[in-house]
N, C-alpha and C positions, 0 to 999 in steps of 0.2 A: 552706493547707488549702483544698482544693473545695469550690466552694457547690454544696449537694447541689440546691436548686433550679434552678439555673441547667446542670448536668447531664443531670439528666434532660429541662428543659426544651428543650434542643439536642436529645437522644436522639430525642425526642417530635418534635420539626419534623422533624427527620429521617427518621422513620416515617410521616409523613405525605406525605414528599413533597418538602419545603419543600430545597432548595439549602444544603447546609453555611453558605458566607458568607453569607447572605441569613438564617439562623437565626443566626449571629453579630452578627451587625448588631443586628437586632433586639433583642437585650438588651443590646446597646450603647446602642443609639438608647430603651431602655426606662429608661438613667440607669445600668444596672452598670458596672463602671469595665472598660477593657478588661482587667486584668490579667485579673483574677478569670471573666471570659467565657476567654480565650484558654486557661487552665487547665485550664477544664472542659473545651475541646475539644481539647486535649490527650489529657485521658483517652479523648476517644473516639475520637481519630484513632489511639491504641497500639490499638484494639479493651480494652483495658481495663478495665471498669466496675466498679468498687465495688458489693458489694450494697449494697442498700436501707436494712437496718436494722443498717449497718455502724456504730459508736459512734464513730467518728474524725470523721467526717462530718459538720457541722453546718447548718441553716438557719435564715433569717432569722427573728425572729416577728413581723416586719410583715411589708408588702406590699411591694415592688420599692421601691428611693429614686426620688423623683420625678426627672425632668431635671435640674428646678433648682436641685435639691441637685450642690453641685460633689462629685466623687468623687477628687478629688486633695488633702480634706482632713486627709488622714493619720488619720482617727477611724475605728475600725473599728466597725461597727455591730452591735450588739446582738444575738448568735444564740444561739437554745438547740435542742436537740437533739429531732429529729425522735419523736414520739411512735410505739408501733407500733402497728398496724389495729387497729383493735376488729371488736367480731364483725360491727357493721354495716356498716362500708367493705367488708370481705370478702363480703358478702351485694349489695352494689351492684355488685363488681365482676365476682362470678356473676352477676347477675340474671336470664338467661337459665335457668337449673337452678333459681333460684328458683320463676319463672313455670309452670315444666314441673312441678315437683312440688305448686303449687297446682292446677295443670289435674288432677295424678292423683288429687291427694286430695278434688278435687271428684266428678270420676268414680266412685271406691272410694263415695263416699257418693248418687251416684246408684243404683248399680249396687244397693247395701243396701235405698235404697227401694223401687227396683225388686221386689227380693224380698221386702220384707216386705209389698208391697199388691198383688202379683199379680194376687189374684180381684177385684179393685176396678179395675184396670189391665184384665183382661181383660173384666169385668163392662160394661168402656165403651165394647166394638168388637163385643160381641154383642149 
């Protein structure tokens, strides 16, 4: 089974730029045991990817195993299934459309004061 972190994590270096084996590496040399890296990029080398909040899919609920954990202990490590967005990761991951409909609904409520104090507005340039 694919570690859905280590997936996308490739995807991700990938997108940035970073050299296929040079993104391998890296979560080699970060303690995942080569299988489970070479898997993942498997998926990405057919072009492809499992969705996101596919339920086959599992990941870790720590953080990466240290180096110094050997990874040819035959224990397989502790994974529970990826939780889905809540409304605020989806609000981070817009936060540009967020930002833009603060700027409107500040404006909408200038533009109100504007009209309700008019003769006090104009009252200060005559």
């Amino acid at each position: 089974m694919v570690r859905e972190d280590i997936l996308w994590g490739l995807r991700n270096a990938i997108e940035k730029g970073e050299s296929f084996e040079k993104a391998k590496q890296s979560f080699i040399n970060a303690g995942y045991s080569r299988e489970e890296v070479e898997e993942a990029a498997s998926f990405i080398n057919t072009g492809v990817l499992p969705e996101k909040e596919d339920k086959s899919l599992e990941t870790p609920s720590s953080s990466p195993p240290s180096p110094s954990m050997s990874p040819q202990t035959g224990q397989d490590s502790k994974q529970v299934k990826k939780p889905k967005d809540s409304f605020f990761n989806k609000l981070k991951r817009n936060y540009k459309i967020v930002v833009l409909l603060i700027i409107l609904l500040i404006l909408i409520a200038i533009l109100i004061l504007v009209l309700i104090f008019k003769e006090k507005i104009i009252g200060l340039f005559t």
